[in-house]
C-alpha positions as CSV (number, residue, x, y, z in Angstrom):
1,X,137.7,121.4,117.4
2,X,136.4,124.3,115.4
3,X,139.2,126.3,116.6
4,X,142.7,125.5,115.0
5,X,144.8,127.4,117.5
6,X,147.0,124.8,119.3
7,X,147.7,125.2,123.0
8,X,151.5,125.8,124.3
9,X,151.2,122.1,126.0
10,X,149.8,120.5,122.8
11,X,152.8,121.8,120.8
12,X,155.2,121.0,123.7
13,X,153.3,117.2,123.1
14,X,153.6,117.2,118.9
15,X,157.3,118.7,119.3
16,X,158.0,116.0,121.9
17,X,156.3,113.2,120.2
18,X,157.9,114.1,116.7
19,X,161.3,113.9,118.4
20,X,160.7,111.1,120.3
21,X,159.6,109.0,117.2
22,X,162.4,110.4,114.8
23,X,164.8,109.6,117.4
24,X,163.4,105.6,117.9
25,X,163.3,105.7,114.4
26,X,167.2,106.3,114.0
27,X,168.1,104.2,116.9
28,X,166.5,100.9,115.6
29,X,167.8,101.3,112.0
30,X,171.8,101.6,113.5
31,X,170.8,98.6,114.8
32,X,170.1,99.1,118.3
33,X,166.9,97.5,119.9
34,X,164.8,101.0,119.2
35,X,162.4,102.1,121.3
36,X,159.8,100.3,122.8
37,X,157.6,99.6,119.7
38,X,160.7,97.5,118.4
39,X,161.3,95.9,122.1
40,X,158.1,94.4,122.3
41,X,158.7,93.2,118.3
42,X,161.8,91.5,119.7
43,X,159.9,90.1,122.5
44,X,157.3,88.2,119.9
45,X,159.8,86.9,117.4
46,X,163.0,85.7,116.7
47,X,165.9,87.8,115.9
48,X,165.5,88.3,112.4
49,X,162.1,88.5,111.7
50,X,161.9,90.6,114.8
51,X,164.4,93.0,113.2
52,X,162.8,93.2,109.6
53,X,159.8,94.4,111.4
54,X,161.7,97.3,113.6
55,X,163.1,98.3,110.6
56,X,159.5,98.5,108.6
57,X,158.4,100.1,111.6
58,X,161.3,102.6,112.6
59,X,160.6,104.2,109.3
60,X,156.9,104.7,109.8
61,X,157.9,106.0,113.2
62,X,160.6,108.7,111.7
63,X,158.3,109.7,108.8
64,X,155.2,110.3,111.3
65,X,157.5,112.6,113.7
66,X,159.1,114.4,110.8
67,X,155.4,114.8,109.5
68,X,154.6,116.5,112.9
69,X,157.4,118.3,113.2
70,X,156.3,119.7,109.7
71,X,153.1,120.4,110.6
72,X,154.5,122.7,113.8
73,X,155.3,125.4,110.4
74,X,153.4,124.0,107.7
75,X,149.7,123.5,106.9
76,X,150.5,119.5,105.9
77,X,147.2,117.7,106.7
78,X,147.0,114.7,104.8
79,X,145.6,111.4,104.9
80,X,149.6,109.8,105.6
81,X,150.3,111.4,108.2
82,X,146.5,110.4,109.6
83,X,147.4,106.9,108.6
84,X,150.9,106.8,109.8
85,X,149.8,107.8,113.5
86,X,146.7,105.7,113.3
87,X,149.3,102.7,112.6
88,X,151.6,103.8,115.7
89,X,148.5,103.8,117.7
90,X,147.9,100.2,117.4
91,X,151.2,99.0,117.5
92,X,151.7,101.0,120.5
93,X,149.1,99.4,122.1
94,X,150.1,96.0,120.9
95,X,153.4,96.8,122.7
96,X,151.9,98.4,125.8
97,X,150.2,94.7,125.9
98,X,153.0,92.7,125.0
99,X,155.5,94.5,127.6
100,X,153.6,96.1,130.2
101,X,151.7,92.7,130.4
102,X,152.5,90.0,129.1
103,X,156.2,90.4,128.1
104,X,159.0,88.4,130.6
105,X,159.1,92.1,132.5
106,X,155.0,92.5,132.4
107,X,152.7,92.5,134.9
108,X,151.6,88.6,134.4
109,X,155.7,87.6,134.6
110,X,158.4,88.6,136.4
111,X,158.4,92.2,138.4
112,X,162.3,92.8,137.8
113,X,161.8,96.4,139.0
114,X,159.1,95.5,141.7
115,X,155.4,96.9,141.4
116,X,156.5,100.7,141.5
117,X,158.9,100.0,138.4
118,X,156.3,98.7,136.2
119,X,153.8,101.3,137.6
120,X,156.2,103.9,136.3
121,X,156.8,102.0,132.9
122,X,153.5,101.6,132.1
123,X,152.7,105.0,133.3
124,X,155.8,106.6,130.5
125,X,153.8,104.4,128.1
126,X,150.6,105.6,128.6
127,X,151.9,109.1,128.5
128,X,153.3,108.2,124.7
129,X,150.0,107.2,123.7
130,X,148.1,109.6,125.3
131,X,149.9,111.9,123.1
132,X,149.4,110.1,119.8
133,X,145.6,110.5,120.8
134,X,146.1,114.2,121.2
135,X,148.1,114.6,118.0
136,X,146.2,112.5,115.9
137,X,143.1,114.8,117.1
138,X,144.2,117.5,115.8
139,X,145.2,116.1,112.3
């Protein structure tokens, strides 16, 4: 992209994103279950491994949205923040596998919320990583 003006909707995505991640960041180090990325962790292992992990990974989340945050005012276009949202795209889709899929609410389980539900979970999710893709474009 030869161009490095950013669209209103791709900085509506990195503001989004940035908040999103900062936010599931916070959430899974007070301890809750996180976001999804530290749902489908809890989903693989037991409790404490499960939570070592969230934590490893809440902090890679909140430093990749502060970094896009950032880079809304400031020219920051380093190989972290490259990294950082290279890593969140494969644990994303490690999650997207693990609870869209295969998880005890996935596709191949147990339809708590019926076909529509997961349709519409798996369709928020796709949206998340649909933005990473965008982002990490632009980086």
């Amino acid at each position: 992209m030869g161009n490095t003006r950013k669209s209103i909707g791709t900085l509506v995505l990195q503001i989004a994103l940035g908040l999103l991640f900062i936010v599931g960041g916070i959430w899974t180090i007070q301890g809750a279950r996180g976001d999804e990325l530290a749902a489908a962790f809890y989903s693989i292992f037991d409790n404490d491994i499960a939570k070592v992990i969230s934590i490893v990974f809440a902090i890679i989340e909140m430093v990749a949205g502060v970094f896009l945050i950032l880079r809304l005012f400031l020219n920051i276009n380093t190989k972290l923040d490259t990294l950082l949202l290279l890593i969140i795209m494969i644990v994303w889709i490690v999650a997207i596998i693990l609870m869209d899929f295969l998880g005890s609410d996935g596709l191949l389980k147990n339809l708590d919320d019926g076909f529509l539900g997961w349709v519409n979970r798996f369709a928020r999710h796709l949206l998340v990583f649909g933005a990473v893709l965008k982002v990490k474009d632009l980086s």
